[in-house]
C-alpha positions in Angstrom: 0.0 0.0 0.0 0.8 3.4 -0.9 -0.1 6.9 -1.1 -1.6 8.4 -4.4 -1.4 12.4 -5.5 -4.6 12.1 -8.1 -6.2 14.9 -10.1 -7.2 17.8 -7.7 -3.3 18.5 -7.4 -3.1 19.3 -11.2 -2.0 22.7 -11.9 -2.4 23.4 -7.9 0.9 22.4 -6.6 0.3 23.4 -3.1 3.3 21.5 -1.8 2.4 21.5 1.9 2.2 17.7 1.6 6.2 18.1 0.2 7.2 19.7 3.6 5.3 16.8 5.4 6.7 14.1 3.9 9.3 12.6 6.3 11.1 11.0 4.0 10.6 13.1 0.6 9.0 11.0 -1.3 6.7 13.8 -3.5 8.4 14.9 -6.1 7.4 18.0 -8.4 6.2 17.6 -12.1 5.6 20.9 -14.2 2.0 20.6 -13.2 1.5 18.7 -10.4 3.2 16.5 -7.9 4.0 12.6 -8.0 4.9 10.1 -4.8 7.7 7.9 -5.6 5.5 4.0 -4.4 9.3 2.6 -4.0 9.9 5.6 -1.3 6.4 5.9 0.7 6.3 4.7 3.7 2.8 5.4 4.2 2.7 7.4 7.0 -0.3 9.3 6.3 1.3 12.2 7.1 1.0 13.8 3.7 -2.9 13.3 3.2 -4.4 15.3 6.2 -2.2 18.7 4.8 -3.2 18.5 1.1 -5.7 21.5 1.1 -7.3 20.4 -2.6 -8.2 16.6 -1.3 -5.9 15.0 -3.8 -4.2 12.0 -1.9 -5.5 9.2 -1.2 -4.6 5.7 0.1 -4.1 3.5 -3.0 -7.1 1.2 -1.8 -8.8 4.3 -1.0 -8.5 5.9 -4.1 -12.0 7.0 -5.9 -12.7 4.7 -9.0 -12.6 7.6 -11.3 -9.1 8.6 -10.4 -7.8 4.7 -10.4 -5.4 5.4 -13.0 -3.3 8.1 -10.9 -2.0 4.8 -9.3 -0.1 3.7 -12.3 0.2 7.1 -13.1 2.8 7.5 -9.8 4.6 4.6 -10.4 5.2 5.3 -14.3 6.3 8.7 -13.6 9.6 7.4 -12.0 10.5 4.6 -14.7 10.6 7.4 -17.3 13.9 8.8 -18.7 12.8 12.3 -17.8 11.0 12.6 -15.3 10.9 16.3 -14.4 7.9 16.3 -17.4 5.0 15.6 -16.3 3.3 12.3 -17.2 1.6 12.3 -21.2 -1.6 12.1 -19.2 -1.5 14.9 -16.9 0.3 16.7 -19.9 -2.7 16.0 -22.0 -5.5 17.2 -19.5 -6.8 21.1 -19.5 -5.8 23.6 -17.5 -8.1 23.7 -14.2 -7.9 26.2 -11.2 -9.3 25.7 -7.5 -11.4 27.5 -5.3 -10.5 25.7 -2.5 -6.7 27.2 -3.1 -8.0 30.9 -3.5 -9.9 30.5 -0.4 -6.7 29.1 1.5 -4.2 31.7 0.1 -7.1 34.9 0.7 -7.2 33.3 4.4 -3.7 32.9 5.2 -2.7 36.8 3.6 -5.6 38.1 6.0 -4.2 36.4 8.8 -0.4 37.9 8.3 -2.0 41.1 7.5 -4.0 41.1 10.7 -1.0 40.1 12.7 1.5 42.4 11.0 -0.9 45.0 12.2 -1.4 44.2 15.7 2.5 43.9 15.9 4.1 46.1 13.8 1.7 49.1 13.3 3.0 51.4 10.1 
């Protein structure tokens, strides 16, 4: 069993699940981000923090994202893998609220505390 990074992530990136990993297994594509199955050691430490709901236990894993599976492990038996599998390559460009919202929440609260602290 491992952990799968399925189609939410595309074109999100939000790498909090990359500074989770205790072992640094995610690794970045151009559009979205890939766990190495030879290097997880599933310790569910990456799913809670993904703030688009993209990883998933590989038995877990909806039906109608089952090919991310394979998609992971072919990423790393390609030559290059910096580009992002022909799959993700193929699929349109998508954007998500669920990333404005999180970005619009964390500016508000830096603004609010650079306020309180640091008054201009």
């Amino acid at each position: 069993m491992t952990y799968v990074i399925a189609q939410p992530c595309v074109d999100v990136k939000d790498r909090a699940c990359v500074t989770e990993c205790p072992v640094d297994c995610i690794y970045e594509g151009e559009r979205t981000l890939y766990i190495n199955p030879a290097e997880c050691v599933d310790c569910h430490a990456c799913e809670p923090v993904c703030p688009v709901e993209a990883i998933f236990c590989e038995e877990e894993l909806p039906a109608h994202w089952a090919g991310y599976a394979a998609i992971n492990a072919e990423y790393f038996t390609r030559p290059a893998p910096a580009a992002d599998h022909p799959l993700v390559a193929g699929l349109p460009h998508q954007t998500s609220d669920k990333k404005d919202i999180a970005v619009f929440a964390v500016r508000k609260e830096e603004a609010a505390d650079a306020d309180r602290w640091f008054p201009t």
